[in-house]
N, C-alpha and C positions, 0 to 999 in steps of 0.2 A: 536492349532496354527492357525490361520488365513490366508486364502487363500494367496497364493504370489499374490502380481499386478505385474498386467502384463506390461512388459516393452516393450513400441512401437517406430516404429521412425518414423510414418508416422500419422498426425491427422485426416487424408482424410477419415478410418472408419468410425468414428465420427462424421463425419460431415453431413450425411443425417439424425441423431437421434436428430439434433440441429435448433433452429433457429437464437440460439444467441447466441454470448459468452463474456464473462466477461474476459477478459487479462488484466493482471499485463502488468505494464509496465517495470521496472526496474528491470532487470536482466531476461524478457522474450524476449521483443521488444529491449532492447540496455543496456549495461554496463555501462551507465554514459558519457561512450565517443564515444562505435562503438556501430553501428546499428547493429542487426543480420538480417540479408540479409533473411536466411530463414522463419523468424518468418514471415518478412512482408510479403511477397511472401505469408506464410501458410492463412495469413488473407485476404488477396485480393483477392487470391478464393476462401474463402468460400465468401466473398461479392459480388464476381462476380456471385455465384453459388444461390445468392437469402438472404445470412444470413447478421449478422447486428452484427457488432464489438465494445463492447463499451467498451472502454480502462479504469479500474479500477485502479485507483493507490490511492498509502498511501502519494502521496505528498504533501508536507503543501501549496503548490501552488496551486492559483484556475483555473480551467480549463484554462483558454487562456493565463495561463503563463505554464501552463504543455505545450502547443502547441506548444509555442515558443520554447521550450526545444527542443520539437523532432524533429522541423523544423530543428536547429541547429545541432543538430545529426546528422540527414538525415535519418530519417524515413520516409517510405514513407506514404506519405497524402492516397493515397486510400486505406491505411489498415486496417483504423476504419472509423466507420462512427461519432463518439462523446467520449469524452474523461470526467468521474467525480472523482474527486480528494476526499481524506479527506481536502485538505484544503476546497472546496467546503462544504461540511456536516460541520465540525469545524467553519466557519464563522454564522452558525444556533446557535453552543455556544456562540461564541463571541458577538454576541447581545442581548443576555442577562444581556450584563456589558454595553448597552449603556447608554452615560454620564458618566462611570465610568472611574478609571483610572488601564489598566494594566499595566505588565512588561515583556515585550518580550526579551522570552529570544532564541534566534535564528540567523541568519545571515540575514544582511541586505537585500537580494534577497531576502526573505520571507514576506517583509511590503505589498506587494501588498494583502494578506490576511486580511488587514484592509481597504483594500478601499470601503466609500462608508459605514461605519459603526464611528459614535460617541463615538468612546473610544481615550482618552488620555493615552500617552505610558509613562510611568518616566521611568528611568534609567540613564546610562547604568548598575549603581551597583544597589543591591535591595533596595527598597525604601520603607519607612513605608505608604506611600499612596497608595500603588499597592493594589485591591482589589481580583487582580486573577494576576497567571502566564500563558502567551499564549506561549508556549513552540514549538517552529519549529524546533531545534534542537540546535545542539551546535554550539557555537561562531565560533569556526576553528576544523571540523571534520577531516581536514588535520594531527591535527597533539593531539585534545584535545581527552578524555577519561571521561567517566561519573566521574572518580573517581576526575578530576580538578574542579569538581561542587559542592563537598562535602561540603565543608563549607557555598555556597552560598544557597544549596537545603536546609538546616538545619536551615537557618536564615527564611525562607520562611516556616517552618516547623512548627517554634518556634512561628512565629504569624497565624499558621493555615490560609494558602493561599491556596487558590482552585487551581492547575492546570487546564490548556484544552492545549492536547497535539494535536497536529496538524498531527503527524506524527507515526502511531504506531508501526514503523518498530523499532527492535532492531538494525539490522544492513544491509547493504547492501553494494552491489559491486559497486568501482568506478576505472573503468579499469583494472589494477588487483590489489588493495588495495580496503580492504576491511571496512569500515567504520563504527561509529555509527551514530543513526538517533537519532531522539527526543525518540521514545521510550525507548529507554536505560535510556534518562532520566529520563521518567514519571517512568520509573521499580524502580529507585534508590529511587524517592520521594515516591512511597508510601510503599517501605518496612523500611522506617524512619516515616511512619506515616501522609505522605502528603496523601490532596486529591484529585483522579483523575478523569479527564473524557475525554474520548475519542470515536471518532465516524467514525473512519474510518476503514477499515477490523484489525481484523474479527467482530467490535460488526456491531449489527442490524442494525441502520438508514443508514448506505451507503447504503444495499444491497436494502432497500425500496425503497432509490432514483435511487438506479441501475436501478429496475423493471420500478418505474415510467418513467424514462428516455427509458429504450426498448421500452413501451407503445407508447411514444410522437412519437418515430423514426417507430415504425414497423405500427401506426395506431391502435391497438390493444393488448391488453395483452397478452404477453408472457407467457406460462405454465413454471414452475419453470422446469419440466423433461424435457422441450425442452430447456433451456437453460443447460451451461455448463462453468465452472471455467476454467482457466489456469492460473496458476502462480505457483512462487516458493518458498512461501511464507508456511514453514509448520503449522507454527498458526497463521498466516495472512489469505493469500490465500486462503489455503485446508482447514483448519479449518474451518474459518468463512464462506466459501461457504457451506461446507458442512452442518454449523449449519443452513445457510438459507435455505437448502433443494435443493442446487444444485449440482449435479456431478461438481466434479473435477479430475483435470489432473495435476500431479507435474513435474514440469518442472526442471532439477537438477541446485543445486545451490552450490559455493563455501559457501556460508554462515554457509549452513548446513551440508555440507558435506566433505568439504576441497579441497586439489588442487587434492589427490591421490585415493581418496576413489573409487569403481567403483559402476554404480548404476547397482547393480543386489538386490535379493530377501531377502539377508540376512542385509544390509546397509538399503533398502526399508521398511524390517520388525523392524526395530530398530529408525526411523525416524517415521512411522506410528503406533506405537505399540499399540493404540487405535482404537482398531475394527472397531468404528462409526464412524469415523475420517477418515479412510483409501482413496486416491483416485482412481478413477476407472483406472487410468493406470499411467505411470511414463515415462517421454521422458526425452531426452539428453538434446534434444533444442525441440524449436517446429519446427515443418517443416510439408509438405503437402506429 
C-alpha cells in the first residue's frame, strides 16, 4: 500500500523548497465566476518572498485573453508574474495548417486563437474542405454534452480529419455546475477512430514552454526540484507535472471527487492509486 499524502492546509512549508510554481488556474485561482481570495493571497507571498508564479492553464485562450478573464473575475494582478495557456502551445499546431482550411468547432470567444495565423475556417456544419478540426470546446457547454456531437464527430471520422484540441480538460467547474471542456471531445473522437493532438497539460511541450518561460522571467534556469505543480487536475495537472519531473500539490476538486466526498487518505489513495503519479501533498484550497 503506498504511503498516505499528506493532507495540508497551509503551502507556506513548501515554499522555501521552491523557486517557482506552475498554478492551474481554473478551479485553483477562481471557479469560473469567484475568485478564491486565498489562493491569491497564497501566491503573492511567495512572490513577495522572492518566487515566480506562472499560471498554467488548459485554456484554448491565448495568454492575454486568459488575462482578460481574470481581470473580470477579479483575481488579483500581483499573484502571477505570467500566465501560458494550451491555447498558446495549440496555436504552434495550428500553423501547420497555414493556407489551409479548418473547422472550428468551439464557441465564438475562442477565434482570438487564430489571430495572426492563415487558416481559413468553413463551417458552421462540417464541411468537406476542412483539412483539420481545431476543437476549443463545445458549442453551448451550458447546456450540450459530448454525446450531441456524435453524429458530427463520425462524419469527421468517416473522412479521417485530424483533430487539434485546444483544451484537454474533461471537465471543469463553472460556479457550481460542472461542465465539459473540449477534451471530452477529443476522448469521444478518438475512441471512434479519430486523430488527436494535443499539447497542453499533461503531454510535454507546454511544460517545455513552461521552463523556457521561468527562464525569460527568473534570468536563469529553473531546476525542475525547485520548481512545484499546483492544480487540481488529477491527469492534467498532477500527472503531467509529475511526468515532467515536477512535485506536485492536488488541490481538491468537485470534478474528481464530488460535492460530499472528504479529502482524507482513503478518497486520496483511490484518486492517486498510481504510486509514480502520487502528489507530495493534498489541500482543500491553496492558501498560505
Amino acid at each position: 500500500m503506498p504511503d498516505s499524502i499528506p493532507v495540508i492546509r497551509s503551502i507556506a512549508p513548501l515554499a522555501p523548497t521552491t523557486d517557482a510554481w506552475l498554478v492551474d488556474i481554473w478551479g485553483v485561482m477562481h471557479n469560473g465566476v469567484t475568485p478564491f481570495a486565498g489562493a491569491g493571497d497564497a501566491c503573492a507571498r511567495f512572490r513577495e518572498d522572492g518566487g515566480t508564479v506562472l499560471l498554467l492553464s488548459n485554456s484554448p485562450r491565448p495568454g492575454p485573453g486568459v488575462k482578460a478573464q481574470l481581470d473580470q473575475i477579479g483575481v488579483r494582478a500581483d499573484a502571477y508574474d505570467a500566465i501560458l495557456s494550451s491555447g498558446d502551445a495549440t496555436r504552434e499546431l495550428i500553423r501547420e495548417y497555414t493556407g489551409r482550411s479548418v473547422f472550428h468547432l468551439g464557441p465564438s470567444r475562442d477565434l482570438p486563437i487564430f489571430a495572426g495565423i492563415d487558416v481559413s475556417s468553413v463551417g458552421p456544419e462540417p464541411h468537406d474542405g476542412a483539412e483539420a478540426i481545431v476543437c476549443t470546446g463545445l458549442f453551448d457547454d451550458t447546456r450540450e454534452t459530448p454525446a450531441d456531437y456524435e453524429m458530427m464527430l463520425r462524419q469527421f471520422a468517416d473522412r479521417d480529419v485530424p483533430m487539434i484540441c485546444a483544451n484537454p480538460d474533461i471537465k471543469v467547474e463553472r460556479g457550481n455546475q460542472v461542465i465539459y471542456c473540449g477534451g471530452a471531445l477529443a476522448q469521444a473522437y478518438a475512441q471512434i477512430g479519430g486523430q488527436v493532438q494535443l499539447a497542453g497539460k499533461p503531454y510535454a511541450p507546454i511544460y517545455q514552454m513552461a521552463f523556457d518561460k521561468l527562464a525569460e522571467l527568473r534570468g536563469k534556469a529553473v531546476a525542475k526540484s525547485r520548481a512545484l505543480a499546483i492544480g487540481d487536475g488529477v491527469n492534467t495537472d498532477i500527472a503531467g507535472a509529475i511526468d515532467a519531473g515536477v512535485r506536485a500539490v492536488y488541490v481538491a476538486s468537485r470534478v474528481h471527487m464530488g460535492d460530499s466526498a472528504a479529502l482524507d487518505a482513503e478518497v486520496l489513495d483511490g484518486l492517486f492509486s498510481d504510486r509514480e503519479r502520487r502528489p507530495v501533498a493534498a489541500m482543500a484550497e491553496l492558501a498560505w
